[in-house]
C-alpha positions as CSV (number, residue, x, y, z in Angstrom):
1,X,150.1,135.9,98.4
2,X,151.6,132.5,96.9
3,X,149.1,130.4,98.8
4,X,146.1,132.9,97.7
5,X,147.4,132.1,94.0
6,X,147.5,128.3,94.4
7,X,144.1,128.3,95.9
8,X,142.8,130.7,93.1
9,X,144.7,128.0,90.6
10,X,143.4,124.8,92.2
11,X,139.8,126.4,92.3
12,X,140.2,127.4,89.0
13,X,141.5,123.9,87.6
14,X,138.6,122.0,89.5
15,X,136.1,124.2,87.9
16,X,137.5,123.3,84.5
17,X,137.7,119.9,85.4
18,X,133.9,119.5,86.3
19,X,133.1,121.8,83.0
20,X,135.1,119.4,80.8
21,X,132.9,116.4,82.8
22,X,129.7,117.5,82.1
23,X,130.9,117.4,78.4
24,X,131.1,113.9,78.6
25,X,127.3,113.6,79.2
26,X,126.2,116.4,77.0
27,X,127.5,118.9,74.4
28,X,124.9,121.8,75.0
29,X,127.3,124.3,77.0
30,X,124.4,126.3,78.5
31,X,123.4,123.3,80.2
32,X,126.8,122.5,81.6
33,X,127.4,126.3,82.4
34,X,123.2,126.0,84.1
35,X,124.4,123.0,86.6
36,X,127.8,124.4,87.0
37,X,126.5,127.6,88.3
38,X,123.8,126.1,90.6
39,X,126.5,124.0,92.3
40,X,128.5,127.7,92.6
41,X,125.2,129.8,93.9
42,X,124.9,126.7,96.4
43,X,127.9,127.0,97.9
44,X,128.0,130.7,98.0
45,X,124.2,130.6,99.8
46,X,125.2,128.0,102.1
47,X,129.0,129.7,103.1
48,X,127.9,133.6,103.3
49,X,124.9,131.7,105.5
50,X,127.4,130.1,107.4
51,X,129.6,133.3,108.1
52,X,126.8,135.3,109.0
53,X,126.0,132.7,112.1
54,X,129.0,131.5,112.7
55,X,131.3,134.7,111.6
56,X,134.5,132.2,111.3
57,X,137.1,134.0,108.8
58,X,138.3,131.0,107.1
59,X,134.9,130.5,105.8
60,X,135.1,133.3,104.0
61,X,139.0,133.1,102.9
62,X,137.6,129.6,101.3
63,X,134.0,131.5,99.5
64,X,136.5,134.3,98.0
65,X,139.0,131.9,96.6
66,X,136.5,129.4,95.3
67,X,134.5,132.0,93.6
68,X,137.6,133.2,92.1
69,X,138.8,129.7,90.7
70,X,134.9,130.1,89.2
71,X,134.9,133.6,87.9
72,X,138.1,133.1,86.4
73,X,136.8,129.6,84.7
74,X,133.5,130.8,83.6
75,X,134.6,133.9,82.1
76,X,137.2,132.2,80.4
77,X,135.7,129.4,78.8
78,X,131.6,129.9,79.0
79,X,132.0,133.7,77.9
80,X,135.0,134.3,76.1
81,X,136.2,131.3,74.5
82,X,132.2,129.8,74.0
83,X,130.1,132.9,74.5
84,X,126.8,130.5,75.2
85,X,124.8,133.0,76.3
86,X,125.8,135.6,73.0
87,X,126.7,138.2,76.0
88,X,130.0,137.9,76.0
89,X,130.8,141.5,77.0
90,X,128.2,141.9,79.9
91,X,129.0,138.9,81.4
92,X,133.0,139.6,81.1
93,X,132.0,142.8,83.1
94,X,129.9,141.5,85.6
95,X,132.5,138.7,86.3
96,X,135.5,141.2,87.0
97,X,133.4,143.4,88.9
98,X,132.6,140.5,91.2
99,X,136.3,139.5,91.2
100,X,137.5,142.8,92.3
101,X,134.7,142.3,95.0
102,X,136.4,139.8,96.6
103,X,139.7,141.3,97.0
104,X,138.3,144.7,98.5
105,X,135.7,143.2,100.8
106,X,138.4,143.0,103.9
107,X,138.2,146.8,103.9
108,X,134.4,147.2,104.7
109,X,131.8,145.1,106.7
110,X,132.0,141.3,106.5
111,X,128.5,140.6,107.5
112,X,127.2,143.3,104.9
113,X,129.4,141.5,101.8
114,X,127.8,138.3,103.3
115,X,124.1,139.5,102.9
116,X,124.9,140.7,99.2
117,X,126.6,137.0,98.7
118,X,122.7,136.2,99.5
119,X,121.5,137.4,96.3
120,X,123.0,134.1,94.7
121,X,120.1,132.2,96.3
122,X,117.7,133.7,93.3
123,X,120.4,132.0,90.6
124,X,119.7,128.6,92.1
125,X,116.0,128.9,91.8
126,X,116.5,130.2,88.0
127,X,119.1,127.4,87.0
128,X,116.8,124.9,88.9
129,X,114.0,126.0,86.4
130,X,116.3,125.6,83.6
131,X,117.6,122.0,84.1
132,X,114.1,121.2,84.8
133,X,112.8,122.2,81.8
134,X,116.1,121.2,79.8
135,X,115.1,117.8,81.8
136,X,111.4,117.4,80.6
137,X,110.9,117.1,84.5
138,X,107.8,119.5,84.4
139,X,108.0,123.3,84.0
140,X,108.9,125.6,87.3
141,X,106.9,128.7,87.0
């Protein structure tokens, strides 16, 4: 339980730490919050992949307390502290729901929270079409 909350913390401190980065290159938070969740739907994709062919536990003990440290982070400081999206509620909702997700998953089938983890794949095509745009590097329709 101690461990779980230091991974939760140190996922959670990373995320703020790239956040507070990308502020270095640009102040538009959407932007930030666009490339910080592709790199989270990436890494989601890629370990719910993983676990589904190779079904290793650890990869998943590392996907729930990652996507924690990110919840947590872009609840905190996209949603509630910025609210860049003007949703603030909704996306405060849908974050906790997903955050309970990951603590009652160990009670049902792995392999079907995995396939539901595969929904992410459609956020990295809609924040690649955002940051392309944002980018000027032609429109993704």
């Amino acid at each position: 339980m101690i461990l779980g909350a230091i991974l939760i913390f140190n996922s959670y401190f990373s995320n703020l730490m790239l956040t507070l980065t990308g502020g270095l290159f640009t102040t538009d938070l959407y932007y930030i919050s666009s490339i910080h969740s592709l790199i989270h739907s990436s890494i989601i994709t890629l370990g719910a992949l993983t676990y589904i062919y190779f079904p290793i536990d650890y990869t998943l003990i590392f996907l729930k307390y990652y996507s924690v440290g990110h919840l947590l982070n872009d609840s905190i400081y996209y949603h509630y502290l910025k609210d860049v999206t003007n949703s603030k509620n909704l996306y405060l909702i849908h974050h906790s729901i997903f955050i309970i997700g990951w603590f009652i998953y160990d009670n049902y089938d792995k392999y079907l929270f995995c396939r539901v983890l595969l929904a992410e794949m459609s956020v990295i095509t809609f924040n690649l079409r955002y940051i392309f745009k944002y980018n000027n590097l032609g429109y993704v329709s």
